[in-house]
Each structure stands twice: as structure tokens, then as C-alpha cells.
C-alpha positions in Angstrom: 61.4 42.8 8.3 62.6 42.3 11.8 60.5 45.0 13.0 57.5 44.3 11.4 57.6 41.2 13.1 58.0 42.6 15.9 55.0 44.5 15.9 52.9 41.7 14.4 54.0 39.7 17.7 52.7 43.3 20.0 49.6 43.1 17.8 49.4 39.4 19.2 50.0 40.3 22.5 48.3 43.7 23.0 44.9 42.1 24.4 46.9 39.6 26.2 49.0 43.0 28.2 45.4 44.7 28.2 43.6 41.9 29.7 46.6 41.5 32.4 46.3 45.2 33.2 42.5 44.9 33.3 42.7 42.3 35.9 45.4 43.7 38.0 43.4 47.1 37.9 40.2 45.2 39.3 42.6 43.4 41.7 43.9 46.3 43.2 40.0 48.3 43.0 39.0 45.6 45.2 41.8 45.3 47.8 41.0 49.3 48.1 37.6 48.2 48.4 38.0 46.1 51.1 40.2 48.8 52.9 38.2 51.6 52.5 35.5 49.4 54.2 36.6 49.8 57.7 38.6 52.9 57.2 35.5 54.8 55.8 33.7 53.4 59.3 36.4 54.6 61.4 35.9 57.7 60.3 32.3 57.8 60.8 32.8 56.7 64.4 35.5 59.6 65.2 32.9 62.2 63.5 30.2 60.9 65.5 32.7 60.7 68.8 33.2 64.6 67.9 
């Protein structure tokens, strides 16, 4: 019984975990996002020194 509660309570919390991981994913997409930004234009300016 224990264990079927217990994953009665995951069932509960799966979109809950998924939703957290969704938003953490995004989180960190867009702080790469915003890094990338000048980094990608950093390189441009070396090639184009070269």
C-alpha cells in the first residue's frame, strides 16, 4: 500500500517537477542567450580584424 501511495503522490507531483525543469531549462536558454550575444560579436570583430 505504502508504495502505491507513493507513486500516487509522484503522479501528483510529476507536472509540478516537469514544470520546474521546464522553467529552469528556459532560465538557463536565456542566460546562454544573453551570453552568446556579445561573445558571438566578439568573434565577428576578431574575424573581421583577421
Amino acid at each position: 500500500p505504502y508504495f502505491g501511495d507513493l507513486i500516487k503522490g509522484m503522479g501528483k507531483l510529476f507536472p509540478d517537477i516537469l514544470r520546474f525543469i521546464n522553467n529552469m531549462v528556459s532560465t538557463i536558454n536565456g542566460h546562454l542567450h544573453e551570453l552568446s550575444g556579445p561573445v558571438t560579436t566578439d568573434v565577428q570583430q576578431v574575424k573581421n580584424y583577421k
